[in-house]
C-alpha positions in Angstrom: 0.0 0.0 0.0 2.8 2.1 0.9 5.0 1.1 -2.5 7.3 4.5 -3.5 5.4 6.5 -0.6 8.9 7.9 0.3 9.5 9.4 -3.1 6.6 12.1 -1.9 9.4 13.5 1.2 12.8 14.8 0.5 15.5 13.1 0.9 16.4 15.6 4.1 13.5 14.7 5.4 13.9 11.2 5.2 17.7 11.1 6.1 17.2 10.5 9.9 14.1 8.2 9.0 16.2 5.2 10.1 13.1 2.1 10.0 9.9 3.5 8.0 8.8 3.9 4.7 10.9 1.5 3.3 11.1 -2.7 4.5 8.4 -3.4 6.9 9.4 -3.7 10.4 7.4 -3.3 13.7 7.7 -0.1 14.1 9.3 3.2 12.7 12.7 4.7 14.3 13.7 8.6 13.9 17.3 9.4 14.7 17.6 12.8 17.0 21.3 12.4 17.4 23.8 10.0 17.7 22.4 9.0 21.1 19.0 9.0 21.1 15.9 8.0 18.3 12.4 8.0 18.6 10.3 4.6 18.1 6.9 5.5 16.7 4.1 3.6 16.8 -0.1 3.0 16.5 -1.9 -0.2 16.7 -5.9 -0.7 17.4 -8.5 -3.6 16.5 -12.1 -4.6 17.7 -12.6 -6.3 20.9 -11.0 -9.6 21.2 -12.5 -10.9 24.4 -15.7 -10.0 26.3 -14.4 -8.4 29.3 -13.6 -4.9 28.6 -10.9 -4.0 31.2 -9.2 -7.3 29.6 -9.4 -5.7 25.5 -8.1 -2.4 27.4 -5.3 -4.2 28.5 -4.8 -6.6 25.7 -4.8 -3.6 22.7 -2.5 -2.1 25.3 -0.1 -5.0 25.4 -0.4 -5.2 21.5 0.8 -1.6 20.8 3.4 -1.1 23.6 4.9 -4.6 22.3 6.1 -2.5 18.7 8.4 -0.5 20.9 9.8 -3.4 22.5 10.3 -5.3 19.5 12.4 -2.5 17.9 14.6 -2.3 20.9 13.0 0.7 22.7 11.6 1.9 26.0 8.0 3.2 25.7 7.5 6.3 26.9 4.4 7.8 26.7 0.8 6.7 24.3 -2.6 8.3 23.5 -5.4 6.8 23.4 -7.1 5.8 20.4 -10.7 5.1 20.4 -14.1 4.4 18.3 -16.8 3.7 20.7 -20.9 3.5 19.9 -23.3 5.8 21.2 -25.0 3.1 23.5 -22.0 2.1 24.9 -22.5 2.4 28.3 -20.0 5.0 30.4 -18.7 2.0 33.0 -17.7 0.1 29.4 -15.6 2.7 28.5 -14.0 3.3 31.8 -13.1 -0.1 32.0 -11.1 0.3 28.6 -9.5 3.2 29.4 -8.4 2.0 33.0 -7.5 -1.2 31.6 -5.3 0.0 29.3 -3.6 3.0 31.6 -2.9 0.3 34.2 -0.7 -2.0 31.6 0.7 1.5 30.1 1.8 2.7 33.9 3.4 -1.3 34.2 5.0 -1.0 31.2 6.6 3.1 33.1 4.1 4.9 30.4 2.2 7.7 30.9 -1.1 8.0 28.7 -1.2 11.8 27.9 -4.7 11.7 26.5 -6.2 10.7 23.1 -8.5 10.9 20.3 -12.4 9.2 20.3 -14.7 9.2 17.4 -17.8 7.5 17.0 -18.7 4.2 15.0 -21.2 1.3 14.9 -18.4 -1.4 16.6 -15.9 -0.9 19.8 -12.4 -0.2 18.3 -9.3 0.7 20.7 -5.6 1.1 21.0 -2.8 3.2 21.5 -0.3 5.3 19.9 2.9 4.6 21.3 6.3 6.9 21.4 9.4 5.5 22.7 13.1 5.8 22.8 16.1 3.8 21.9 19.8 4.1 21.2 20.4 4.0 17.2 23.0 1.4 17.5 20.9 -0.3 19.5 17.6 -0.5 17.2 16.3 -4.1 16.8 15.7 -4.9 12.9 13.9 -7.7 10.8 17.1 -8.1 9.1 20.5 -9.8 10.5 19.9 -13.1 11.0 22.8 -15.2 10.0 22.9 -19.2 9.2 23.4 -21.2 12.3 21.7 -18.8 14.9 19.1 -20.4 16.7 15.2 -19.2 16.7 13.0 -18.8 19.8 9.8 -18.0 20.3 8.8 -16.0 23.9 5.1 -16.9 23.6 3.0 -19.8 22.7 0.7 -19.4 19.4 -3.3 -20.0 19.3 -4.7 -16.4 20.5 -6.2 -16.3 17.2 -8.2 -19.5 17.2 -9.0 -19.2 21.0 -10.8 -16.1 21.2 -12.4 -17.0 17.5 -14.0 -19.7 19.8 -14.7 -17.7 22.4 -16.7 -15.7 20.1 -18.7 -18.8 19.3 -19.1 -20.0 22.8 -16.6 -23.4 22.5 -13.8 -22.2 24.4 -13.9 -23.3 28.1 -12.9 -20.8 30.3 -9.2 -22.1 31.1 -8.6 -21.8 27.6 -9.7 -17.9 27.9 -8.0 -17.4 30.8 -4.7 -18.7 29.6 -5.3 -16.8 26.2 -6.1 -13.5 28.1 -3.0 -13.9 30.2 -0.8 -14.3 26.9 -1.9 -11.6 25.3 -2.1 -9.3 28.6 1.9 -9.9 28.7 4.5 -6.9 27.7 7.5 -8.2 25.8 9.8 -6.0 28.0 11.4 -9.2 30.0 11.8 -11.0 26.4 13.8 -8.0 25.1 16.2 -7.6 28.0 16.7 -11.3 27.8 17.4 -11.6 24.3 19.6 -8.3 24.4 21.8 -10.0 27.1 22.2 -13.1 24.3 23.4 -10.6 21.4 20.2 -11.0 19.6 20.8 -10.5 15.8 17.1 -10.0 14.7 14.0 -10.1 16.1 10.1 -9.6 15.4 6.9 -9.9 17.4 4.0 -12.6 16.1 0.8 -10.4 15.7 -1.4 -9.9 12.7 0.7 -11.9 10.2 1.2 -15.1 12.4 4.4 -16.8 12.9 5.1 -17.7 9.1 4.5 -14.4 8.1 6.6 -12.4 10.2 9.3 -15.4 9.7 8.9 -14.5 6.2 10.0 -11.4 7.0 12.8 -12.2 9.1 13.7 -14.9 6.7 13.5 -11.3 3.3 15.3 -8.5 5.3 18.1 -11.5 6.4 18.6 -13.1 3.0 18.5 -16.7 4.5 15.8 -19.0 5.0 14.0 -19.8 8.7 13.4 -23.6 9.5 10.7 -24.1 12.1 10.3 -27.1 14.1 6.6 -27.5 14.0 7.0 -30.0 16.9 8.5 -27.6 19.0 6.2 -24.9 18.6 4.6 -24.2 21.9 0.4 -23.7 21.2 -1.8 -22.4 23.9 -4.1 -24.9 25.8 -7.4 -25.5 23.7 -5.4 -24.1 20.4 -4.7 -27.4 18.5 -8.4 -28.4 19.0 -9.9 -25.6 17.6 -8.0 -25.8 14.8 -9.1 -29.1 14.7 -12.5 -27.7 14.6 -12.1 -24.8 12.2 -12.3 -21.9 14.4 -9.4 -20.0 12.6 -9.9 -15.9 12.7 -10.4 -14.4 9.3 -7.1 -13.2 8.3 -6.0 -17.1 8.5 -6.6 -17.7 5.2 -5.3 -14.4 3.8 -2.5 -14.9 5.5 -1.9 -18.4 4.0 -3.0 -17.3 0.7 -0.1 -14.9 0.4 2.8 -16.3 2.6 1.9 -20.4 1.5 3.0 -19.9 -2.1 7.0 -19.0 -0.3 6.6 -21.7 2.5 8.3 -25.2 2.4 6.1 -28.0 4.4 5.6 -31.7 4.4 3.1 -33.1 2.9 2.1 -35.1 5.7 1.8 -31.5 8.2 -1.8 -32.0 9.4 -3.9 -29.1 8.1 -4.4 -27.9 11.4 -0.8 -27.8 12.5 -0.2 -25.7 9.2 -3.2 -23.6 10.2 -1.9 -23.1 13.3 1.2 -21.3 11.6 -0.1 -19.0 9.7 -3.4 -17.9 12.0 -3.1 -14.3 13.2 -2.1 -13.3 17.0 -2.5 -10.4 19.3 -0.1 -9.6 21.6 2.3 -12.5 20.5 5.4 -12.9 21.9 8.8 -12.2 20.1 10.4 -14.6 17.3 14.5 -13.8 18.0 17.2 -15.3 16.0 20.2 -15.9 18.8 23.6 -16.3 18.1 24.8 -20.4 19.3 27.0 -19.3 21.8 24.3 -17.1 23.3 21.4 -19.7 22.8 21.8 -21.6 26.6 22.0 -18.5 28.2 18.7 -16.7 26.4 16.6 -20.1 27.0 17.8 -20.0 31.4 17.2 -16.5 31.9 13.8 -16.9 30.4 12.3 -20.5 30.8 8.5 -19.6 29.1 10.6 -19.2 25.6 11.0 -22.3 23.5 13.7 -22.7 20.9 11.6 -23.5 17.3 14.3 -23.6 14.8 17.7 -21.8 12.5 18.7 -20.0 10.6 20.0 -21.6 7.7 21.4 -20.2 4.1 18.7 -19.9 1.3 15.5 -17.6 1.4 12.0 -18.1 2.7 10.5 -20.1 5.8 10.6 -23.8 5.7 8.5 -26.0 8.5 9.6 -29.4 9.5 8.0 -31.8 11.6 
């Protein structure tokens, strides 16, 4: 959509532009000076999950995690917000408190906002952060032989799809709600102390795409262990069952055609891959010697694959 937007800004303009405009990444990076750059971001969707201090929280979680997975420190976020005319005024509160409680965890301040008015609840933040320029995390620099982990377990997508139909027992949303309520702020410092190379987070794309990504902005190809992939309780059933979210099937459409898999990967499993998520955790390519050392100082992440030379994502079982 954005193809030969940055011809319409000067190149002066651009210059200290250092993520944006150009490759997609998570989030877009202005350098100040040789110290400091600003991480810029905005993410919002419809409600998730029926409880509305949780979608607070949860768009919250979604939004702040751009900042983290460009390196930076969020600093400070406005509100962004479509709500209905009936909504009633303790719905809203709940939104807005749910999200300023995750922003003052994550040492934000919300400084206000902007609301409009619409037919269906929409909600998120825009996020500003800082980071060092030499210290900006980037899609690009993976190398063969580094090691891939993923901080999260996949299946928001399919969970709250069945939530919305009533067939998710409510373990299965609690555990969901607690993924996706989680910043990515431990993940980071962890995968900083390792020498991280590269590093994403899973949301709207699912895990194929944004290893696609990885796998472009790297030049080599990503090998996930399908096996290893952690799935959230309730996740692999519902796929079993069909309850994939809508952009599932977009996203497979347009990432399958570049994806190496077995013939024999259940449908589900494959599913599972490419199924949008909100609030995912980060997909990090570690160096070896750095590998035993990322996976002990955070024991939720699971180690999913390599980096290996070539181009594109290939799953194995």
């Amino acid at each position: 959509m954005l193809e030969g937007f940055a011809a319409l800004f000067p190149e002066d303009l651009r210059r200290p532009l250092l993520v944006g405009l150009e490759a997609p990444d998570d989030a877009a990076v202005y350098r100040l000076d040789a110290e400091r750059a600003l991480v810029f971001t905005a993410d919002y969707f419809p409600p998730v999950v029926d409880d509305a201090g949780a979608y607070g929280t949860i768009a919250a979680t979604n939004a702040l995690n751009d900042v983290y997975a460009m390196g930076g420190q969020p600093l400070v976020a406005l509100n962004l917000a479509c709500f209905p005319d009936d909504m009633p005024p303790e719905v809203a509160r709940a939104i807005l408190r749910g999200a300023a409680a995750k922003a003052l965890e994550a040492g934000t301040v919300v400084a206000g906002g902007h609301t409009t008015r619409g037919d269906e609840p929409t909600f998120g933040l825009a996020v500003l952060g800082m980071v060092a320029p030499d210290a900006v995390v980037r899609k690009g620099g993976a190398r063969p032989g580094d090691r891939l982990f993923l901080t999260k377990p996949l299946g928001t997508g399919v969970v709250t799809t069945a939530g919305k139909q009533g067939a998710a027992s409510p373990e299965e949303m609690a555990a969901a709600i607690s993924s996706m309520s989680r910043l990515n702020r431990d993940a980071l410092a962890a995968a900083r102390a390792a020498s991280l190379r590269a590093g994403t987070d899973v949301t709207g794309f699912g895990l194929v795409g944004h290893a696609m990504e990885m796998a472009s902005a790297s030049g080599c190809q990503l090998r996930l262990r399908v096996a290893d992939i952690p799935l959230l309780p309730g996740a692999l059933a519902h796929a079993r069952a069909g309850r994939f979210p809508g952009g599932a099937a977009s996203n497979e459409a347009f990432f399958g055609a570049r994806t190496r898999a077995p013939h024999d990967l259940a449908a589900p499993l494959r599913g599972l891959m490419f199924s949008p998520e909100t609030a995912g955790g980060l997909l990090v390519a570690i160096p070896p010697a750095g590998a035993a050392a990322f996976a002990a100082a955070l024991p939720g992440a699971a180690e999913i694959g390599e980096v290996e030379p070539g181009e594109g994502v290939a799953l194995s079982a």
